[in-house]
C-alpha positions in Angstrom: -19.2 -19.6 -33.0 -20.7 -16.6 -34.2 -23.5 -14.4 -32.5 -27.0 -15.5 -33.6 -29.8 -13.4 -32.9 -33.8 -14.3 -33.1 -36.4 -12.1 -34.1 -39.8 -12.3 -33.9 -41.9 -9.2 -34.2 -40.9 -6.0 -35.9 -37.4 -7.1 -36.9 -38.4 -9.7 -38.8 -37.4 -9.1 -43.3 -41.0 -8.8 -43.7 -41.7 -6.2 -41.2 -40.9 -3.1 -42.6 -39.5 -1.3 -39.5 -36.8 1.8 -39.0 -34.3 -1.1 -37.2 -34.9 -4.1 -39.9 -31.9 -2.3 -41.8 -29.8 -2.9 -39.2 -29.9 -6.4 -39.6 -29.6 -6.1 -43.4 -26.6 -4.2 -43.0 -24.6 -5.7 -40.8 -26.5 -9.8 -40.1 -26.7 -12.5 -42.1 -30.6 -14.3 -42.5 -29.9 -17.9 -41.1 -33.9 -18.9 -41.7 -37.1 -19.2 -39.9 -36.9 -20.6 -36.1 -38.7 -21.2 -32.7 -38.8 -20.3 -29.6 -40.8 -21.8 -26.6 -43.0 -19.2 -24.9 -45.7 -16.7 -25.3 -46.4 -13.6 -27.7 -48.5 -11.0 -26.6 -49.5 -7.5 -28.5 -48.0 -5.0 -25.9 -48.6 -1.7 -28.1 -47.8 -1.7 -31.7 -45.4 -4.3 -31.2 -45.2 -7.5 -29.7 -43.0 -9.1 -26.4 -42.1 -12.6 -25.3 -42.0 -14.3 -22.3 -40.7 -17.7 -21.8 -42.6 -20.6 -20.9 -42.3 -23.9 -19.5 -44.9 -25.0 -21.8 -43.6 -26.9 -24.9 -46.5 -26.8 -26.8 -45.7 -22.3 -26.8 -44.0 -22.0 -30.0 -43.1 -18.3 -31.1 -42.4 -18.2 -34.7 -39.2 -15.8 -35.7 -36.5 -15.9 -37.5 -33.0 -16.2 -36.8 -29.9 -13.5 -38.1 -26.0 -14.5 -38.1 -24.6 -11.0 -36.6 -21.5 -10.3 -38.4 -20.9 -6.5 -36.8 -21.6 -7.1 -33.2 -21.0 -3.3 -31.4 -23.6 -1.9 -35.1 -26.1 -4.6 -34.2 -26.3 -4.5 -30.6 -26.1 -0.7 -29.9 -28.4 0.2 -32.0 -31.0 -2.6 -31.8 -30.8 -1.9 -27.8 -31.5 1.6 -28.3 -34.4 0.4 -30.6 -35.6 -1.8 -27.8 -35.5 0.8 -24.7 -33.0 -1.2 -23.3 -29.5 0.7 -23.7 -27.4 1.9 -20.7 -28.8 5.4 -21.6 -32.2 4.3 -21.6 -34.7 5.1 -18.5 -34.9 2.1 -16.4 -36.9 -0.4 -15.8 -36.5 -1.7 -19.6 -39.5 -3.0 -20.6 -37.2 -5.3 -22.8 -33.7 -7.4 -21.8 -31.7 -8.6 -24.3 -30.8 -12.4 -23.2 -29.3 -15.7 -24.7 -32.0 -18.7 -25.0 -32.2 -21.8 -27.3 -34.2 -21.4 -30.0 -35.0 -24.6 -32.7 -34.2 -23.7 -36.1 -36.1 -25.1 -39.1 -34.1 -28.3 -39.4 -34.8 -29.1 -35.8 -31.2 -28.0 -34.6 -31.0 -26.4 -31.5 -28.9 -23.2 -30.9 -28.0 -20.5 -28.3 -29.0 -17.1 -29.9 -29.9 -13.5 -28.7 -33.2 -12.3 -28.0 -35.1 -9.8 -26.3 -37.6 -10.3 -23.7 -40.3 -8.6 -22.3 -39.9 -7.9 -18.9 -42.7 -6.3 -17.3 -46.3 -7.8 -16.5 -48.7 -9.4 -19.3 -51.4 -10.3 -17.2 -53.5 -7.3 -19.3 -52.1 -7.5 -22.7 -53.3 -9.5 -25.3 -52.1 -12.9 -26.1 -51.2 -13.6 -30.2 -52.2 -17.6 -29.7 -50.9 -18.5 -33.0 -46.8 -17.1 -31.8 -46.4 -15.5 -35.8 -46.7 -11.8 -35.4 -46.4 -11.5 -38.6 -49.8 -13.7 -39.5 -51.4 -11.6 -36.6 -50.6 -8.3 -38.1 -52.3 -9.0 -41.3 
């Protein structure tokens, strides 16, 4: 099975960010998918942490990585969370099920946000996207 990653915040095709080429280039769009846990605005971008909660839903989408070393060096290096990167990451890269829109449930990459959110702001409706407009 190939590597799936999901995207939720700056990555996503209708974010126009310096990484989104990346998964133009070398991913293929699989569609629009969820993710159970919380969105919050950390700067000019967003994190997730997971939840135990079923009723958090973060709305992303979901890429079929066809060039794994492309994707994930540079998308880590994007993220602050590459071996050269200062440490602690803020972000870790980690394999979760996520629901895809036909209700099928699959293993894919994403990053996390790994430090505290108790004073960032929390984007109730989990579509970045519909937050930022």
């Amino acid at each position: 099975m190939p590597d799936l990653i999901f995207v939720y915040g700056s990555l996503r095709k209708d974010f126009l960010s310096p990484a989104s080429e990346v998964l133009d280039n070398h991913a293929e769009y699989v569609g629009e998918a969820t993710f159970q846990g919380k969105l919050y605005k950390i700067d000019w971008y967003p994190g997730v942490v997971p939840s135990d909660d079923p009723g958090d839903c973060v709305i992303g989408e979901v890429y079929k990585i066809i060039d794994r070393g492309e994707v994930f060096s540079k998308l880590d290096r994007y993220e602050g969370c590459s071996p050269s990167d200062p440490k602690p990451h803020a972000f870790v890269r980690m394999k979760k099920s996520v629901i895809l829109s036909n209700s099928t449930s699959v293993e894919a990459w994403i990053y996390l946000y790994s430090h505290p959110v108790t004073d960032k702001e929390e984007i109730v409706s989990g579509d970045y996207l519909e937050f930022m407009k």
